[in-house]
N, C-alpha and C positions, 0 to 999 in steps of 0.2 A: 316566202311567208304567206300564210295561208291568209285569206280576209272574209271571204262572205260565211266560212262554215266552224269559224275560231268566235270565241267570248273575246270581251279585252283581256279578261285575267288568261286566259289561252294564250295569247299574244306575248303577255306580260312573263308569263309562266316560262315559255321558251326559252328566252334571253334570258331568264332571273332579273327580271326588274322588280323593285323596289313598290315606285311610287307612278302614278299619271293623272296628274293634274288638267281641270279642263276651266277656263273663263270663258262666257256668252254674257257679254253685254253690249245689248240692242242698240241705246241711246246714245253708244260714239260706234258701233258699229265693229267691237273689236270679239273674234274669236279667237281665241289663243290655247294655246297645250303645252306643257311641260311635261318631259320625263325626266323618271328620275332613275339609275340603273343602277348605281351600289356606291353607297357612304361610306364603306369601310375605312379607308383610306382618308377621308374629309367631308365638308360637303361639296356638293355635288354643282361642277361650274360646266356652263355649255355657251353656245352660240345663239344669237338670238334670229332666225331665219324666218322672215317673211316672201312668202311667194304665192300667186293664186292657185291653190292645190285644186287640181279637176274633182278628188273625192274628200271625205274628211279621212276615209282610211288612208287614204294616199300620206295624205299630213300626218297621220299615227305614225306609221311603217316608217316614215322620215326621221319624226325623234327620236322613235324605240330603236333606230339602226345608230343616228347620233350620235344619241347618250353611250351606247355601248361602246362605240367607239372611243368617245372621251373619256371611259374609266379605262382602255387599254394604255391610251396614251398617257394619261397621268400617271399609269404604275409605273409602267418605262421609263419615264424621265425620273421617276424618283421623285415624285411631288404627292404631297397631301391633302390630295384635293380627289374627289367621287368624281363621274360620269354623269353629266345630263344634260339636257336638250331644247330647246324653246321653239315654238312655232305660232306664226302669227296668218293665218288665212287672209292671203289679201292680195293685191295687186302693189307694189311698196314704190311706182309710179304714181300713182294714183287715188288711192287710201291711204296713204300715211300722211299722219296728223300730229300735232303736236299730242291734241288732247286721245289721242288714242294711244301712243308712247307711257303719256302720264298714266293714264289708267293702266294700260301694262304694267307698267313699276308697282303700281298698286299692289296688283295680281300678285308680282313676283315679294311684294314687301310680307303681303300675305301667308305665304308659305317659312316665313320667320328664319329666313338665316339658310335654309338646308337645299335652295339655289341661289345659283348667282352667276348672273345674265353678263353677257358679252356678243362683242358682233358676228356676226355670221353672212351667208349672204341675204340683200334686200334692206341689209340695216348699216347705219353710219354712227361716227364719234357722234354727231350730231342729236340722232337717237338715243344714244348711252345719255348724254347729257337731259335726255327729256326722262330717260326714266329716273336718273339717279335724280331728280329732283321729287321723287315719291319714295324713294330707297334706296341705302347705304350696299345692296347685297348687287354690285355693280365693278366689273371690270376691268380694263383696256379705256377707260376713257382718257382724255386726254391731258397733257404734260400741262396745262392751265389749268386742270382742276387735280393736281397733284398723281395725274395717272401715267404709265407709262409711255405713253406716246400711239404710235401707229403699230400695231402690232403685226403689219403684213412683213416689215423690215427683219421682224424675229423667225415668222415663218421661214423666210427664203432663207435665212442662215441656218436653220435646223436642214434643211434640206441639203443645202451647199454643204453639210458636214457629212451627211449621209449619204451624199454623191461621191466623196472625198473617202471614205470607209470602204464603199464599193469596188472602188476605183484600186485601191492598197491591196484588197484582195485576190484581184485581177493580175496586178500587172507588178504586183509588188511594192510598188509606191504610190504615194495617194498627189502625185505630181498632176497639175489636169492641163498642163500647155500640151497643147497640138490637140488632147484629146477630143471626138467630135460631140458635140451635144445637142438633142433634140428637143427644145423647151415648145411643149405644144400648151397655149395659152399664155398670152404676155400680160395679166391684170396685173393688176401692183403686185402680189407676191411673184408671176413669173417675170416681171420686169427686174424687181430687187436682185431673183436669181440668176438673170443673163448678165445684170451688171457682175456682181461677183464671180462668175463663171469668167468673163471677160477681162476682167479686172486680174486673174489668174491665166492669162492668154490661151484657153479654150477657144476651139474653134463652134461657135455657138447658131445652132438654125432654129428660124424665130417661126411660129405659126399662129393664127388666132383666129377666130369664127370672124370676127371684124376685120377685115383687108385694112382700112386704115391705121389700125392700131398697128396691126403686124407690121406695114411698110414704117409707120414712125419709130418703131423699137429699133427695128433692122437697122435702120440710117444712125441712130442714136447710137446703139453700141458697135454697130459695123459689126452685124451680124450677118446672117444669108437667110431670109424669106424662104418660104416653103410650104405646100397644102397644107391647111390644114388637118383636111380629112385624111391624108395618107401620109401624116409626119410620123406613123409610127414604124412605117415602112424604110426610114431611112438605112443607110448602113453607118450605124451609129457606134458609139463606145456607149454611150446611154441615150435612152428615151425620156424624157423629163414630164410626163402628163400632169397638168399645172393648168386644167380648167375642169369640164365635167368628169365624175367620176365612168367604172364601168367599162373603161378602152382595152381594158386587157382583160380580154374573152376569150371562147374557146375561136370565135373567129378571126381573132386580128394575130392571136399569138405565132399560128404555122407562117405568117405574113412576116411577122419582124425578124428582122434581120440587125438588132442591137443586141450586147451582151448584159447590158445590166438597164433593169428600169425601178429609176428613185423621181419620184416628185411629191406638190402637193396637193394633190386631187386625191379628197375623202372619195371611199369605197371606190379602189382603180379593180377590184377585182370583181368578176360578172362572173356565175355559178364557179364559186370559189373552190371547189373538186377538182374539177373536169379542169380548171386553168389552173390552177398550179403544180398538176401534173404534167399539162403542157408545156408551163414554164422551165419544168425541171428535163424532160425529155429533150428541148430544146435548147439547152443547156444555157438561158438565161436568169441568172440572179436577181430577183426581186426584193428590193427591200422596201416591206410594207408601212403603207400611206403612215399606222396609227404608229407607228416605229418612229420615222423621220420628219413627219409633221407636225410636231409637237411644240415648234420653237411659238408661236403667239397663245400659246395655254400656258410656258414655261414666263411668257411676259408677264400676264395675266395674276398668277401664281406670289410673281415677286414684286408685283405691283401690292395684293393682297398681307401680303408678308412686311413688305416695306425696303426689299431689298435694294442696291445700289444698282449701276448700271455692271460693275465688277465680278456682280455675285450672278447677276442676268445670266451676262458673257459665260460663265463658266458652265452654267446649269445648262445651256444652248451648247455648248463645245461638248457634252458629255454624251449629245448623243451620237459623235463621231464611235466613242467607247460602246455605248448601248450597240450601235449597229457590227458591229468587229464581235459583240457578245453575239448578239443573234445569229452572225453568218458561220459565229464555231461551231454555235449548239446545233448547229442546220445540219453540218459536216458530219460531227461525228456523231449524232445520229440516225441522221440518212434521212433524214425528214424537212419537209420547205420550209424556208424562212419564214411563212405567214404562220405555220404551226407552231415552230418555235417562239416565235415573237408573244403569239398569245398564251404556250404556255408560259412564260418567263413571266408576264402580266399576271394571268392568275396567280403563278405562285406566292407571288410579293404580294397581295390579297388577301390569300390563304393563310401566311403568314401575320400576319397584320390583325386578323380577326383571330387568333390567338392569343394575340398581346392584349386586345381590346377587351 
């Protein structure tokens, strides 16, 4: 994405965004950005990501990649809800405030309905809690204030189904004992996911930038420890990338020696061409982030809705179905699962803006 020689509306224009939003207030010291990428489908619900961005373009480039991402994901799962983004300039060590949360909420009450703020990384139920006390247009907060719960429990099962999809297409059944599995990043969503990998008698290898973390998961589910930095290299039945995005590039891909790679790590793909052509030459199956990661926006959704834990469950289990769609339309016709994936997302869009 270009940034010293683009307008915003240039920026904006690429993607087909909508809306960007910007707040500068001095006096709690909160800079913040919302995007917003296409309502067709609802409004428009994202993450709320605080982190000290070295530029302010840096922090543009982040939501406007976001938000797009959350309207692929929403069309997929079949939910009524638009694409968009939030970003909070700061250090979320060390600036985060109560009174800078509240004026956030503000911001967000501000834009009247057509976002609606959830966690992401650098922010906590905690936080949700400090905005939703300036605004109803709020989340995943927590089971005491009538909200869903922890929404990382949901992710790892979106994922766990879309490991289980892959897995059926391979080998012919979506059985995962004995299978081997590379979960690189154990935070709460890839801890959820080793549990249920494990809990399925998967033979699970644990990796994390933090050595302690990874040796406490390992002991915990009686997994097998593993580099971090070369857990992609494993010789795996899947690669599970479940921390930073970006590991499946045009360099790590000639490297892996796994047949399928499902996790949840936003944007696992780096010059998206060039690697999933590697992918496909390679003959690994990718089934992409906005596909399978959808189960804490599917939470989110039916928190917003009012749905039961019943109706959650089911809406999470569909993307076992979603992904078994995406790896036919791959097949027959002869084009990667990230192409397929997105166009099945636009059509349901396309569609949509018809009826509307």
């Amino acid at each position: 994405m270009q940034r010293d020689n683009s307008s915003l509306f240039d920026l904006m224009r690429i993607s087909d965004h909508q809306n960007l939003f910007f707040c500068n207030d001095k006096e709690v010291g909160l800079k913040a950005i919302v995007a917003i990428h296409d309502t067709t489908l609802g409004p428009a619900i994202g993450g709320v990501r605080m982190l000290p961005y070295a530029t302010e373009a840096e922090a543009i480039e982040d939501a406007l990649r976001l938000s797009k991402a959350i309207t692929y994901k929403s069309s997929l799962a079949g939910l009524n809800l638009g694409g968009g983004s939030a970003i909070i300039i700061g250090n979320n060590r060390t600036e985060k405030s109560e009174v800078l949360m509240r004026r956030f909420g503000r911001f967000i009450n501000g834009l009247n309905g057509n976002f609606i703020a959830s966690i992401d990384v650098g922010t906590t139920q905690k936080d949700l809690e400090h905005i939703h006390a300036e605004t109803n247009y709020v989340a995943g907060l927590p089971t005491s204030l009538n909200g869903a719960g922890d929404t990382t429990v949901f992710a790892a099962k979106g994922v766990y189904y879309g490991i289980k999809a892959a897995i059926k297409e391979l080998y012919g059944d979506d059985n995962l004992a004995g299978r081997k599995i590379a979960v690189q990043g154990v935070g709460s969503v890839g801890e959820h996911l080793v549990s249920l990998l494990r809990a399925e008698n998967a033979r699970v290898y644990v990796s994390d930038m933090t050595e302690e973390r990874k040796m406490k998961i390992a002991a915990k589910y009686k997994a097998e420890p593993i580099t971090y930095s070369t857990s992609f290299e494993l010789d795996a039945d899947v690669y599970a990338p479940c921390a930073l995005g970006g590991t499946v590039n045009p360099d790590t891909v000639p490297r892996m020696r796994c047949k399928i790679i499902a996790g949840s790590a936003n944007n696992q793909l780096l010059d998206e061409e060039v690697t999933t052509q590697l992918l496909k030459d390679n003959n690994i199956l990718y089934t992409p982030d906005f596909l399978i990661n959808s189960g804490a926006l599917i939470s989110c959704f039916s928190e917003l809705e009012g749905y039961g834990a019943d109706r959650t469950d089911y809406l999470i289990r569909h993307i076992y179905t979603a992904t078994r769609h995406v790896i036919q339309k791959a097949n027959e016709e002869n084009i990667s699962t990230h192409q397929a994936a997105k166009e099945l997302a636009e059509k349901r869009i396309s569609d949509m803006k018809k009826l509307r």
